[in-house]
N, C-alpha and C positions, 0 to 999 in steps of 0.2 A: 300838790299833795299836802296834806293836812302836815303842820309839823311832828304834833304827837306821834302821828300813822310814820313818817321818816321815821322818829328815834324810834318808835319800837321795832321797825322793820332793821333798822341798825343794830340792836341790842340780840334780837331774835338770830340773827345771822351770825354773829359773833357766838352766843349760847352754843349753837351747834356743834362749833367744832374746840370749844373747851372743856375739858374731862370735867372741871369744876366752877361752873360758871355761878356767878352772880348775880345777885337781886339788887335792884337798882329803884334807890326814891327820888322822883322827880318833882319834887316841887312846884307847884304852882302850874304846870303844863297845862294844866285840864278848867283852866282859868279863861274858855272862851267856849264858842259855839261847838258842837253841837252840845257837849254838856252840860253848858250851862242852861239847858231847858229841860235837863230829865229833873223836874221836879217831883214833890209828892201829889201836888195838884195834876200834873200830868199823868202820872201812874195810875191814881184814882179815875183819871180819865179812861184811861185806855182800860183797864181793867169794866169800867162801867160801857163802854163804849162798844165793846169787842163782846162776840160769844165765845169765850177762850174753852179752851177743852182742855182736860185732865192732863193731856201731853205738853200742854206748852206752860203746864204751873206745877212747883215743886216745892212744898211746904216741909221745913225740917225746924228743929229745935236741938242741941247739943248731939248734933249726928244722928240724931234719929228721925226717918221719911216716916211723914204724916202720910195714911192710906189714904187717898185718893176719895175712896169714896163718903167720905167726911166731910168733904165740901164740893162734892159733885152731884147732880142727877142727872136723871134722864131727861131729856123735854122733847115735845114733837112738835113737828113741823108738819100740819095736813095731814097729821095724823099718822107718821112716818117717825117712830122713834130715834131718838138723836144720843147716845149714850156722854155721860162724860161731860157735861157741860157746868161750868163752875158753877156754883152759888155763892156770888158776890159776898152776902152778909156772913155767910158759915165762913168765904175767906178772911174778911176782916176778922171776924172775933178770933181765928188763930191768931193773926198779927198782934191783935192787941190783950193777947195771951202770951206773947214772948216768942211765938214762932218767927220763924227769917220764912219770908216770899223771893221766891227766885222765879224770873219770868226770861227762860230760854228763847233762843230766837227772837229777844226784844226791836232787834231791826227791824222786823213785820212792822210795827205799830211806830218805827223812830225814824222817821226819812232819813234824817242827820245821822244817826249811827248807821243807817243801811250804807250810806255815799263813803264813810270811813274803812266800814267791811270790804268794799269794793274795790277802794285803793289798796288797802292792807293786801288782798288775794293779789289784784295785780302784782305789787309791790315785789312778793314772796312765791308767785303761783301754785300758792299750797290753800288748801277749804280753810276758810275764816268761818266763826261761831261769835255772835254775841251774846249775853246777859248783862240780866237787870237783877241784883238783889237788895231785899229791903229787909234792915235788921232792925227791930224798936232797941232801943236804949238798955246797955250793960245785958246782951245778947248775946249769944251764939248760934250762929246757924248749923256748922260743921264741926267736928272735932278736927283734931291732925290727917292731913287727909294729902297728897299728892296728886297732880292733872299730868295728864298724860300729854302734852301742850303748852307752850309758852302761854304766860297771861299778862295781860298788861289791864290794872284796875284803876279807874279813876273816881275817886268820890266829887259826888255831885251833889251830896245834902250830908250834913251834921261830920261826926269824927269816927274813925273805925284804926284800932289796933291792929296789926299785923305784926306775928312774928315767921319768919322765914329761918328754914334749915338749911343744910347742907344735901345734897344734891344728891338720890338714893338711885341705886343702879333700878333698871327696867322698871319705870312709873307704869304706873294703874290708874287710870282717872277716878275721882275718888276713893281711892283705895284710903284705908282707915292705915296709920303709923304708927309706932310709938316711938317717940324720940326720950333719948336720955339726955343730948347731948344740948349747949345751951345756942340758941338760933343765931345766926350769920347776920341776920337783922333783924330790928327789932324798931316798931316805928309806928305811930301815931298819926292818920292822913288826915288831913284836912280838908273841907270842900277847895277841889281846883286841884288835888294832890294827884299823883299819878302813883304806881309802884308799877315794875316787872318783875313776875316769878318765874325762873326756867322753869324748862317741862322736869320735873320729875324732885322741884326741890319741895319737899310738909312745908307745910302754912297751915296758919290758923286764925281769924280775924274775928276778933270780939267787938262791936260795936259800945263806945264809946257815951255817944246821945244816940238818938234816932239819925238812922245811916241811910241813905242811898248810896252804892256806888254801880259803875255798869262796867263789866270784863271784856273784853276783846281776847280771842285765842287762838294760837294757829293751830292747826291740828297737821303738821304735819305726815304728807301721806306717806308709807310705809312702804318698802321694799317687796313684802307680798302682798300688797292691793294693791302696786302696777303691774307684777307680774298676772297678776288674776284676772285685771281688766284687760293686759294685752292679751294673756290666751284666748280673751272671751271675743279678742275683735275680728274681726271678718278681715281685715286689709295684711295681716299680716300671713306670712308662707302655709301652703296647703301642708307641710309637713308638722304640723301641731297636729294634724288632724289624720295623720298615718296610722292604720290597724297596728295593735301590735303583734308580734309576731303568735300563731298558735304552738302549743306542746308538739314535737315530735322527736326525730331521735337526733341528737346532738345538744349543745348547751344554750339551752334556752334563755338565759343571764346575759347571755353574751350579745345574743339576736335582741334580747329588750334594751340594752346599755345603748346598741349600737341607733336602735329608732329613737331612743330618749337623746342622746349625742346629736344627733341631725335635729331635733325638735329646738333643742335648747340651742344650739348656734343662730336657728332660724329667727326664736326667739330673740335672741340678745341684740344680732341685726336687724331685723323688725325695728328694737328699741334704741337704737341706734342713727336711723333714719327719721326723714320728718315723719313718718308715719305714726313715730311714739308722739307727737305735737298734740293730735287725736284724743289721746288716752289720756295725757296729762292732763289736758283740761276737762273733759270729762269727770277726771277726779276733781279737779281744785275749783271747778265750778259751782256756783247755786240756784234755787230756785228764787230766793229773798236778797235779787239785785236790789238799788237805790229808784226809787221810782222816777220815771221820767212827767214833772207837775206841767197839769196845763195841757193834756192830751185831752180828755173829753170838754174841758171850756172849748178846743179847738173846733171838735166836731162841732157842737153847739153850735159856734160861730157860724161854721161853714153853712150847716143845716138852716140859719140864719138866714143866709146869704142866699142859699138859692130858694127858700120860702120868701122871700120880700117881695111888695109888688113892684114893678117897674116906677121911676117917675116920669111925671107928666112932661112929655115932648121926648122921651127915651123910648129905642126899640124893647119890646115886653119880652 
């Protein structure tokens, strides 16, 4: 396991069960692979490289989302309209108009962050999320704003400010703040620096010079999306799935209490058993695992191998 992926699966765990947890600067952590290749030259890459859609890029400047359709269009493929497809140069010129670039789901396009996302789930067996954001110099992307999510941020290019609050009951991801109060910390990262922000504590990061940094976030799953996924599953007791009683003469409260009583025990033991194993991971799973490199060189090979001619004095 990556060491970074350890502490913050350490830090993460501990968050949870302190009424008022802590934001934590780790220094120097983020002073190796995989970060140290999200460059800007790589960005610019991927960005050029990739047909990215309106969904996977999110352009803001002091809290305010640039619409979409500003640096998107249509294009077709065979003449099959394709909606939402960035325009590279419309997204530069935000950037270099003071916009912050955030590239959601940055794992697609970072083998190395995908292989992190991967330990982190395991680690935690909660859905892991990455991001990429890109701030030009004495920036802001967001205002005071709280994730509903642990985050663990590492800068990978120039310097970004962070201040961190104190820790507000029932986070909103993104939800906009207003803090009176003066921040718990207060801190200045560096390339290779790391921070952790519990779920639910304002932050705000003004860039510095020209920033890269990339987020790691658990999103831990909730209480009613297991209950939601287990009603939904088939392995669990036919009594989720009992009529309920019709109106006739006696107390019909009583007849529903009684089917919903039987339902929800069924439940609880369902989630109780290995059968919740199921459900769990269905939630804490992804589509954008770490790739496995060197699968199609394979086939090549093999396809290789049985296209070759025989040699001379060898059965053909």
């Amino acid at each position: 396991m990556h060491p970074l992926v350890e502490r913050f699966a350490a830090l993460a765990r501990l968050s949870q069960v302190q009424e008022q947890p802590s934001p934590a600067h780790l220094p120097g952590l983020g002073k190796c692979a995989p970060f140290t290749a999200v460059t800007a030259a790589e960005v610019e890459g991927v960005i050029g490289r990739h047909g990215l859609r309106s969904e996977q890029v999110v352009v803001t400047r002091h809290g305010v989302v640039v619409p979409a359709a500003q640096y998107t269009a249509t294009a077709r493929i065979d003449r099959v309209p394709l909606p939402g497809v960035v325009r590279h140069a419309a997204l530069f010129d935000l950037v270099e108009s003071g916009h912050t670039l955030a590239l959601p789901g940055c794992e697609l396009w970072l083998p190395g962050i995908a292989v992190l996302c991967d330990q982190l789930r395991s680690a935690l067996a909660q859905p892991v999320l990455a991001g990429l954001f890109l701030t030009p110099a004495s920036e802001t992307g967001l205002s005071v704003h709280t994730d509903a999510y642990d985050v663990l941020a590492v800068q990978t290019t120039g310097s970004k400010r962070w201040r961190v609050f104190a820790k507000r009951p029932e986070p909103v991801r993104n939800a906009p703040v207003d803090v009176s109060d003066e921040p718990v910390l207060d801190v200045v990262l560096q390339q290779g620096d790391a921070l952790f922000v519990p779920r639910g504590c304002p932050h705000v990061a003004s860039a510095e010079s020209f920033s890269l940094h990339v987020s790691l976030g658990v999103q831990a799953m909730t209480a009613r999306e297991v209950l939601v996924a287990a009603m939904r599953s088939a392995t669990l007791s036919a009594d989720l799935d009992a009529p309920m009683p019709y109106r006739e003469v006696g107390d019909l409260n009583d007849r529903r209490a009684a089917v919903l009583r039987r339902a929800s025990e069924a439940l609880l033991t369902g989630l109780s058993s290995d059968q919740a194993d199921r459900v769990y991971q269905a939630l804490s799973s992804s589509t954008t695992t770490a790739p496995s490199p060197g699968r199609l060189r394979r086939l090549e090979s093999a396809a290789e191998m049985t296209d070759s001619p025989s040699w001379p004095g060898t059965a053909p």
